[in-house]
C-alpha positions in Angstrom: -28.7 36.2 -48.5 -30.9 35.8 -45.2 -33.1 33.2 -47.3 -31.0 30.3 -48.8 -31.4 27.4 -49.7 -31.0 25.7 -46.7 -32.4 27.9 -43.9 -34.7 24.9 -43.9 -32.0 23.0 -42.1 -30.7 25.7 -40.1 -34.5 25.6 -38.5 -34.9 22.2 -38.0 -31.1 21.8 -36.4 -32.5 25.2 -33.9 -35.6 23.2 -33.1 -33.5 20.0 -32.3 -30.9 21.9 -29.9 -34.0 23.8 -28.4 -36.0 20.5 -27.9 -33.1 18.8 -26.1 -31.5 21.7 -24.0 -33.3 21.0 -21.0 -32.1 17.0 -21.6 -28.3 18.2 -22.1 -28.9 20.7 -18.9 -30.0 17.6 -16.5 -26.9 15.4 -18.7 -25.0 18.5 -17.4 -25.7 18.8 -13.6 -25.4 14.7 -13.6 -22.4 14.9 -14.8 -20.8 17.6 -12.4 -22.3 15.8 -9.4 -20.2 12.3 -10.6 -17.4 14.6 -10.9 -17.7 15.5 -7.4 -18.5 12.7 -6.0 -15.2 11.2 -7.6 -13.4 13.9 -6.1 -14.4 12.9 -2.7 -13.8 9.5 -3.4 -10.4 10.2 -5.0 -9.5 12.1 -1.6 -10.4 9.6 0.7 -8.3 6.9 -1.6 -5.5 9.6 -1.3 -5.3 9.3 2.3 -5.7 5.5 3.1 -2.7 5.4 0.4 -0.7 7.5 2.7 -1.7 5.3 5.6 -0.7 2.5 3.7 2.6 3.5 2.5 3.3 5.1 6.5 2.2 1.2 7.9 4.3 -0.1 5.1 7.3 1.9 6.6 6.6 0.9 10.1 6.4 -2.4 9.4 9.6 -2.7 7.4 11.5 -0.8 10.6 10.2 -3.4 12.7 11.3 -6.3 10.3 14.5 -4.8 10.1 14.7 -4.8 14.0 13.9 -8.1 14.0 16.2 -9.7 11.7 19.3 -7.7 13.8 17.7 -9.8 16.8 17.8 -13.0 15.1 21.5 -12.7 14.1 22.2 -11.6 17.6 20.4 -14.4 18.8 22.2 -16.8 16.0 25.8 -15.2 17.4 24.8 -16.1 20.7 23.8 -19.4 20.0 26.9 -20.0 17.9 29.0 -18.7 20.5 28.0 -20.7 23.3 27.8 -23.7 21.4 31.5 -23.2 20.7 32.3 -22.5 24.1 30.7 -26.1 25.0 32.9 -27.9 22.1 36.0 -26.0 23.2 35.2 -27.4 27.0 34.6 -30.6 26.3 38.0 -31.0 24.2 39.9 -29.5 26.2 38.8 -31.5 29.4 38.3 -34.6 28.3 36.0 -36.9 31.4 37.4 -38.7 32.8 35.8 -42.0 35.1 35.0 -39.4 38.0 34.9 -35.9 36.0 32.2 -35.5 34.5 30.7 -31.6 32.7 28.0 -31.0 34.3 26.0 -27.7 33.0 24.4 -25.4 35.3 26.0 -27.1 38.3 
């Protein structure tokens, strides 16, 4: 059975393969060296990611800190504008009193 019909084919499709091999070789090499070069790249995205996400972190402490000073700061404020209302009501002026800040 060594000569069929198609051994033809068989010959033709060896040729083919044969012919292109050193094509699909370069293809090859070309191909691992995009891998690696995307593996480099993928690393060095890996990292700035994790500098990103660590900065993201800082900066969300810091905001935090932030907002507890600018209630304090609202408290404050609040309180010493109360203080001043309370003051004033309870000593009225009179012609020769007068509230004098800072004095």
């Amino acid at each position: 059975m060594q000569d069929h019909l198609f051994k033809w084919i068989e010959d033709g499709t060896y040729e083919v393969i044969v012919d292109n091999w050193p094509k699909l070789s370069a293809m090859d090499s070309e191909i691992n060296a995009a891998k690696s070069e995307v593996a480099v790249e993928l690393e060095a995205l890996q990292v700035m990611v994790k500098e990103l996400k660590e900065e993201v972190m800082r900066s969300e402490r810091e905001n935090q800190k932030w907002k507890l000073m600018i209630k304090l700061c609202c408290f404050c404020l609040g309180f010493i504008i109360i203080v001043i209302v309370l003051g004033i009501l309870m000593f009225p002026k009179t012609k020769e009193q007068r509230l004098l800040l800072g004095y």
